[in-house]
C-alpha positions in Angstrom: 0.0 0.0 0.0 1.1 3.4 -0.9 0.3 5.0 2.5 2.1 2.1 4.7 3.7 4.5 7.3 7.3 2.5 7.0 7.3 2.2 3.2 10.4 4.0 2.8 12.1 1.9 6.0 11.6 -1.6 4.0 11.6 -1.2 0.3 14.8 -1.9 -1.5 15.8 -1.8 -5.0 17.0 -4.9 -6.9 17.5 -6.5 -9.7 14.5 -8.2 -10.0 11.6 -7.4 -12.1 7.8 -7.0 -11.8 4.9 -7.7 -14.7 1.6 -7.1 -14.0 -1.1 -7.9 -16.3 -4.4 -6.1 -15.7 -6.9 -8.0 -17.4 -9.7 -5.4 -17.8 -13.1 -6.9 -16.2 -11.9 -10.0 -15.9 -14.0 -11.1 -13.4 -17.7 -12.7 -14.3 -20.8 -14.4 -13.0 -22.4 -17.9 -14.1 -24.3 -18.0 -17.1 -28.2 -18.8 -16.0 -28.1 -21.8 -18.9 -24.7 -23.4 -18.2 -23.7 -22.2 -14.2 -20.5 -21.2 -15.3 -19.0 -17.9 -15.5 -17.0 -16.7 -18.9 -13.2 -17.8 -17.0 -14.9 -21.4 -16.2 -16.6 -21.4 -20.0 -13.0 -20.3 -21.9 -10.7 -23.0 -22.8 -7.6 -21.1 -21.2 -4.6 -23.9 -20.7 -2.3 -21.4 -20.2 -3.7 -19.7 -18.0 -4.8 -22.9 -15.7 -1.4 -24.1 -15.8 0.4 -20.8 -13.8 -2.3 -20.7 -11.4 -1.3 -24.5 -10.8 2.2 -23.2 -9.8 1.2 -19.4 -8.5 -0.2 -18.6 -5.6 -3.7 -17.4 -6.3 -6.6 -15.0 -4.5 -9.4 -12.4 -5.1 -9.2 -9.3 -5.0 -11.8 -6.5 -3.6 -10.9 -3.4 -5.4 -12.4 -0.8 -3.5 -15.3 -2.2 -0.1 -17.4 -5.1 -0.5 -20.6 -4.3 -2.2 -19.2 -1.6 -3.9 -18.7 -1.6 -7.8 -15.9 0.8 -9.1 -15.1 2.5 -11.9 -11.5 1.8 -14.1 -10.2 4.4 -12.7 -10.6 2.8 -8.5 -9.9 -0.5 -9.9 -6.5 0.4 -11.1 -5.3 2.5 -8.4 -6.1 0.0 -6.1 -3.7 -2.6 -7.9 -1.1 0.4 -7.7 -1.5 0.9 -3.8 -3.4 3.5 -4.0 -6.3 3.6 -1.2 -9.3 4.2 -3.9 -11.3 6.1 -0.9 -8.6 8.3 -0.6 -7.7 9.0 -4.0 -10.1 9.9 -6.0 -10.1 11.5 -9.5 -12.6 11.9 -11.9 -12.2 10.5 -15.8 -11.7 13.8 -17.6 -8.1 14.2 -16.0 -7.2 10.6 -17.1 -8.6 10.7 -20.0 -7.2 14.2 -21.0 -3.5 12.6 -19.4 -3.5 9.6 -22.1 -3.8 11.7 -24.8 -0.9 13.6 -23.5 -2.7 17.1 -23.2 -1.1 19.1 -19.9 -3.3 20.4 -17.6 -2.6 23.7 -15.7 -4.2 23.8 -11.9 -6.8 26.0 -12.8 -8.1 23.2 -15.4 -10.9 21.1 -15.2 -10.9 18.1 -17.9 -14.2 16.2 -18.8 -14.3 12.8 -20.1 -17.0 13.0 -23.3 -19.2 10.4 -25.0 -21.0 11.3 -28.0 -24.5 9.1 -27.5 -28.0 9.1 -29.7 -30.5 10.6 -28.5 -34.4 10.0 -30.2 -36.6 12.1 -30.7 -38.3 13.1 -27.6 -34.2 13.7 -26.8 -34.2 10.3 -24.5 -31.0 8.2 -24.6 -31.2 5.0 -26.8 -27.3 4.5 -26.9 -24.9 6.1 -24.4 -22.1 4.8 -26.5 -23.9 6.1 -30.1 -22.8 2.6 -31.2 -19.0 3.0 -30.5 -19.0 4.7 -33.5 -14.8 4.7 -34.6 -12.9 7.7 -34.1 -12.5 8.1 -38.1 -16.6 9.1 -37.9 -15.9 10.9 -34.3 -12.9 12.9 -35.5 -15.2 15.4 -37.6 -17.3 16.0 -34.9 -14.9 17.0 -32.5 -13.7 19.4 -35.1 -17.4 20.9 -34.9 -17.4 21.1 -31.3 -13.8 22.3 -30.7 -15.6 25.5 -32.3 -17.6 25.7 -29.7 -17.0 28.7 -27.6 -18.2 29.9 -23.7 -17.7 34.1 -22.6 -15.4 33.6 -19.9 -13.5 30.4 -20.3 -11.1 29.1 -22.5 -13.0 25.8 -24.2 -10.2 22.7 -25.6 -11.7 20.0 -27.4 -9.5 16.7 -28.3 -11.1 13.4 -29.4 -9.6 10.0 -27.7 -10.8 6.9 -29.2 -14.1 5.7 -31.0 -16.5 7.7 -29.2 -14.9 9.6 -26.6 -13.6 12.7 -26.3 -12.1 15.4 -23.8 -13.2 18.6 -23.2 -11.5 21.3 -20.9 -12.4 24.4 -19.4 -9.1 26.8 -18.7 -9.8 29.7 -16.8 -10.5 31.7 -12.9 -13.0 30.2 -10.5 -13.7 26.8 -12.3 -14.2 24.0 -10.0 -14.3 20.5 -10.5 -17.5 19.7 -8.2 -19.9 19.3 -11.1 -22.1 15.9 -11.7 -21.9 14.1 -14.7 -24.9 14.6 -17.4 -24.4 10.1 -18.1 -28.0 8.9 -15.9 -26.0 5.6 -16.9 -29.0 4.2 -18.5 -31.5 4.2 -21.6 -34.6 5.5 -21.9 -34.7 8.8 -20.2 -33.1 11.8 -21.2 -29.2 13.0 -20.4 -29.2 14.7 -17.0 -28.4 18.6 -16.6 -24.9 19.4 -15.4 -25.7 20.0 -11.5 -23.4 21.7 -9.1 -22.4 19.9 -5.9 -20.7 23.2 -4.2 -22.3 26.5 -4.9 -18.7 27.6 -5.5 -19.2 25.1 -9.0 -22.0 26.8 -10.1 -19.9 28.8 -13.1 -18.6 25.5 -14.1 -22.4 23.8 -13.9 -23.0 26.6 -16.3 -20.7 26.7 -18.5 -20.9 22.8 -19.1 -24.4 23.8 -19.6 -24.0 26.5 -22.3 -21.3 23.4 -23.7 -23.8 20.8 -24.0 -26.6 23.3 -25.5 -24.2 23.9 -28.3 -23.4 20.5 -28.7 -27.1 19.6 -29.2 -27.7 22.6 -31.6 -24.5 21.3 -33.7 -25.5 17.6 -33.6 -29.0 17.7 -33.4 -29.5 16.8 -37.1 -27.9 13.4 -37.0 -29.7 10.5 -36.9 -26.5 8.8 -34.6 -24.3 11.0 -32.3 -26.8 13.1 -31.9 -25.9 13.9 -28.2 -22.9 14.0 -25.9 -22.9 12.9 -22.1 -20.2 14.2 -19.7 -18.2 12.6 -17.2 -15.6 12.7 -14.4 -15.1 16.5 -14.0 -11.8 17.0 -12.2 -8.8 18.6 -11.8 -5.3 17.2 -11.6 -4.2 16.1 -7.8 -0.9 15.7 -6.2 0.0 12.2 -5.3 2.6 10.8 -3.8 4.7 9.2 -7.1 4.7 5.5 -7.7 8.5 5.0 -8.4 9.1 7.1 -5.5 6.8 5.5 -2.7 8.3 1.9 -3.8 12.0 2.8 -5.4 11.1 1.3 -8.7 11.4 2.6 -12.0 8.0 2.1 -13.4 6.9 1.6 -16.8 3.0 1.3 -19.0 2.3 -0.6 -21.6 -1.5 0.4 -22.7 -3.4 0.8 -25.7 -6.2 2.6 -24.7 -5.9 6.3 -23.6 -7.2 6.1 -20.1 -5.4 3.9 -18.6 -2.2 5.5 -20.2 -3.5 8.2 -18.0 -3.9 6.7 -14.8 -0.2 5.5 -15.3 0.8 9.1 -15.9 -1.0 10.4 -13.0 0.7 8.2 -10.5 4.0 8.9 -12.6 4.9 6.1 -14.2 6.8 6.2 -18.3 4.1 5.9 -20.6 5.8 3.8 -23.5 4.1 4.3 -26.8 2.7 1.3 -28.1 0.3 -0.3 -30.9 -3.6 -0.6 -30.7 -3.6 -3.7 -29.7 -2.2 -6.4 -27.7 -0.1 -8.1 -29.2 1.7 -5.1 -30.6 1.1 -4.0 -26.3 3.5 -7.4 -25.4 6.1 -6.4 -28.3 6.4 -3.1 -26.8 7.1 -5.0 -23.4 9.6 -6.9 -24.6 11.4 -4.1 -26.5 11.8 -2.5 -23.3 12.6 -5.3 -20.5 15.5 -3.9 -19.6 14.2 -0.4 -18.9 12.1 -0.6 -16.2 11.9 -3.2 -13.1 7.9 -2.7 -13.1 6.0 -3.2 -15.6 1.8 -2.5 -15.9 0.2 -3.9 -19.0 -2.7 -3.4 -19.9 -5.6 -5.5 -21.7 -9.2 -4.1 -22.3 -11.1 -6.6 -24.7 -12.5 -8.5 -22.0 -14.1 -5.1 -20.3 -15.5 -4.3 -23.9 -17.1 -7.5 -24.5 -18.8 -7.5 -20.7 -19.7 -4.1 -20.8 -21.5 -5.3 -24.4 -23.7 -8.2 -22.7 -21.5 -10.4 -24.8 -21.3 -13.4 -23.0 -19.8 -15.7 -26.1 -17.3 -12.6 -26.7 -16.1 -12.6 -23.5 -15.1 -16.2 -23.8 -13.2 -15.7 -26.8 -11.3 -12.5 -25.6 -10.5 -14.7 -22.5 -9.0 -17.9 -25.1 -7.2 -15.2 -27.0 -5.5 -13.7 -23.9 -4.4 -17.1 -22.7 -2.8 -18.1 -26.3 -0.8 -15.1 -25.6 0.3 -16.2 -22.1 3.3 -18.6 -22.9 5.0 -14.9 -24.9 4.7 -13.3 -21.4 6.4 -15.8 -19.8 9.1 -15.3 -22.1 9.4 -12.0 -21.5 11.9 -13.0 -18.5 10.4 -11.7 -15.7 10.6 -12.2 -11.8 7.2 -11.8 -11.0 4.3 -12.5 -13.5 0.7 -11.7 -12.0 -2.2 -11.6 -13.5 -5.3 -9.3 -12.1 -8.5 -7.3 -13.0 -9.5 -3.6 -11.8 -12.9 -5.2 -11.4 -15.3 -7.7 -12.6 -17.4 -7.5 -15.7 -20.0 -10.0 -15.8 -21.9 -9.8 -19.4 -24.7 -11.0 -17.7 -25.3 -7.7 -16.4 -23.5 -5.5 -19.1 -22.1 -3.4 -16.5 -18.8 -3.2 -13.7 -19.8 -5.1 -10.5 -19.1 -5.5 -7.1 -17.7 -9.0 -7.4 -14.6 -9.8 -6.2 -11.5 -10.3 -9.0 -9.6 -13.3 -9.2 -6.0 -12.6 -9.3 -2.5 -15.0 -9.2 1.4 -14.4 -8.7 4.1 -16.6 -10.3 7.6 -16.2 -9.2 10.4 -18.6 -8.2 10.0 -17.7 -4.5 5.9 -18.9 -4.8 4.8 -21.7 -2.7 3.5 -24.3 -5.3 -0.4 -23.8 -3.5 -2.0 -23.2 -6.6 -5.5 -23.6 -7.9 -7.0 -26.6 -10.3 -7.8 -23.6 -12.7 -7.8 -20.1 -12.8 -11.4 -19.1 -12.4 -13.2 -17.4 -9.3 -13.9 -20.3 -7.8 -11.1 -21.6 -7.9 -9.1 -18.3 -7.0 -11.1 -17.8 -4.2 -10.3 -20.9 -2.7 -6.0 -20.1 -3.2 -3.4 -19.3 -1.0 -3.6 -15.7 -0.9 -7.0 -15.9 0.0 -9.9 -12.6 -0.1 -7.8 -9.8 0.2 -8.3 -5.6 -1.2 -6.9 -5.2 -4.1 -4.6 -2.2 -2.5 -2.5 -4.7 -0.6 -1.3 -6.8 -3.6 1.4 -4.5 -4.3 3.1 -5.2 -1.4 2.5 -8.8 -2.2 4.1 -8.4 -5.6 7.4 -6.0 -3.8 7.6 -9.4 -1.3 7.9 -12.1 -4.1 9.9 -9.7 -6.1 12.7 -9.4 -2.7 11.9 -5.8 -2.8 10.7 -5.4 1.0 13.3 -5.7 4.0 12.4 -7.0 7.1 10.2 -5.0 9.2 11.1 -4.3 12.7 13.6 -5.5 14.7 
């Protein structure tokens, strides 16, 4: 955990290097025909042999019952205390694509959506329409302007953008306009602070603009906003642990969460195969590695039950080039769970597993929740397996006398 009081005391550099492989929703929940969840339905070998000879657990990313967001997820598998740090979308969204953010900015992570005709939500993704039809829209917005503040508009992938407000007495206590749900309309931009009230407006006057521009089209009608916030001061990853930390991602946001907590971003491909290249290429570089694969998320987040399998097979054919990579520590985790049998992030805790040469040979039958749940590690929150991953690694010293 980032905020152990005696961090500095124990950790130690070495040689010894550090992989960890988020697997983006990986967690699910039985299928009502077949009573087994997508991990138990995939044909993963691979995957089912390391857990054999890892140790293995499950993860609660942020309190039981409570379903979080990427952004918790990930910070928890960083150390990060997710109750503590919190930070809306915008700023990692805004991060990933590399944009710098002054502290009087506040960043808002954009979806374009379809709205009907009554101007009720029938997709809040507008079909995850790809960013060569998005591009031209955010040209049209980026025209957009507000008396008073400065207005930056940058698309990010398929069908999310950024937008940012630069100027005097913006805050970032403003609620997102995403009701998270179909069949009603987009919710106005409400303040939480009467000190946000300017912001509430001007998102307001934004999203009026956006409706006049877009109004026309049949798809993308609409825009929902999300995760206003400015950029915090944390403590820094590498710092807090003595690593030198590096990010392999393909998808904006989570390039931004690595940049927030201050890891090197390494530029990589759009997908992951081209992600694990990138890895390799840069072994030598860095003694902690995050990598980052999203496909399962995307197909849960779809309802895609049969999808999620096959993202979860393809992962694991990909498995036996990450153990080639060479390093110390291997472990495999998710942010959160995913179960396509609600479409949605869930409370449900996250199977996770570490491989190294100092692991006790406890390890499960397979590497499924059940099975993960029933490991050596046992049901711990997901903010504590970093120090897990610094022990097997020979990065901690001895505590105390």
């Amino acid at each position: 955990m980032i905020d152990f009081p005696f961090l500095s005391d124990i950790c130690q550099p070495t040689d010894s290097r550090i992989v960890l492989l988020v697997v983006d929703g990986l967690g699910g929940l039985p299928h009502p025909d077949t009573g087994m969840t997508e991990l138990q339905t995939a044909r993963t070998p691979n995957l089912d042999s390391l857990a054999a000879r890892s140790v293995c657990g499950v993860t609660t990313p942020v309190a039981p019952g409570i379903t979080p967001g990427s952004g918790p997820g990930h910070l928890a598998l960083f150390g990060y205390d997710p109750m503590k740090y919190v930070i809306g979308r915008g700023v990692l969204e805004a991060l990933g694509i590399g944009m710098d953010l002054g502290p009087n900015d506040v960043a808002i992570r954009c979806n374009f959506c379809t709205v009907d005709e009554r101007g009720r939500l029938t997709d809040r993704r507008a079909g995850r329409i790809p960013s060569s039809e998005s591009a031209p829209l955010v040209e049209q917005l980026a025209a957009i302007t507000i008396p008073g503040v400065e207005v930056i508009v940058r698309p990010v992938q398929d069908y999310r953008f950024v937008v940012v407000f630069r100027g005097d007495g913006l805050s970032e206590d403003v609620a997102d306009t995403d009701p998270q749900r179909v069949g009603i309309e987009p919710l106005d931009p409400m303040c939480k602070t009467a000190a946000a009230s300017y912001t509430a407006d001007a998102a307001r006057r934004f999203v009026q603009a956006a409706r006049d521009l877009l109004g026309a089209r049949r798809t993308a009608n609409m825009i929902l906003m999300r995760g206003f916030a400015s950029k915090p001061d944390w403590p820094a990853f590498g710092d807090r642990y003595k690593l030198t930390p590096g990010a392999v991602a393909a998808y904006p946001m989570y390039r931004g969460l690595a940049s927030l907590v201050g890891m090197d971003v390494v530029p990589t491909g759009d997908d992951f195969d081209a992600e694990i290249e990138t890895v390799s290429s840069h072994m030598d570089d860095y003694d902690y590695v995050f990598l980052h694969y999203k496909p399962a998320d995307t197909a849960g987040e779809d309802g895609d039950f049969d999808a999620k399998v096959r993202s979860l097979e393809y992962l694991d054919m990909r498995i036996p080039a990450l153990l080639d990579l060479g390093a110390d520590v291997l472990a495999v985790a998710g942010d959160h769970s995913t179960p396509s049998t609600l479409g949605a992030h869930s409370w449900h805790p996250v199977p996770a597993l570490i491989s190294s040469d100092s692991t006790r040979h406890l390890g499960a039958p397979e590497f499924s929740e059940r099975a993960c749940a029933a490991g050596y590690i046992g049901h711990i929150p997901a903010s504590s397996l970093m120090l897990h991953l610094m022990a097997h690694a020979g990065k901690l010293d001895k505590f105390g006398a």
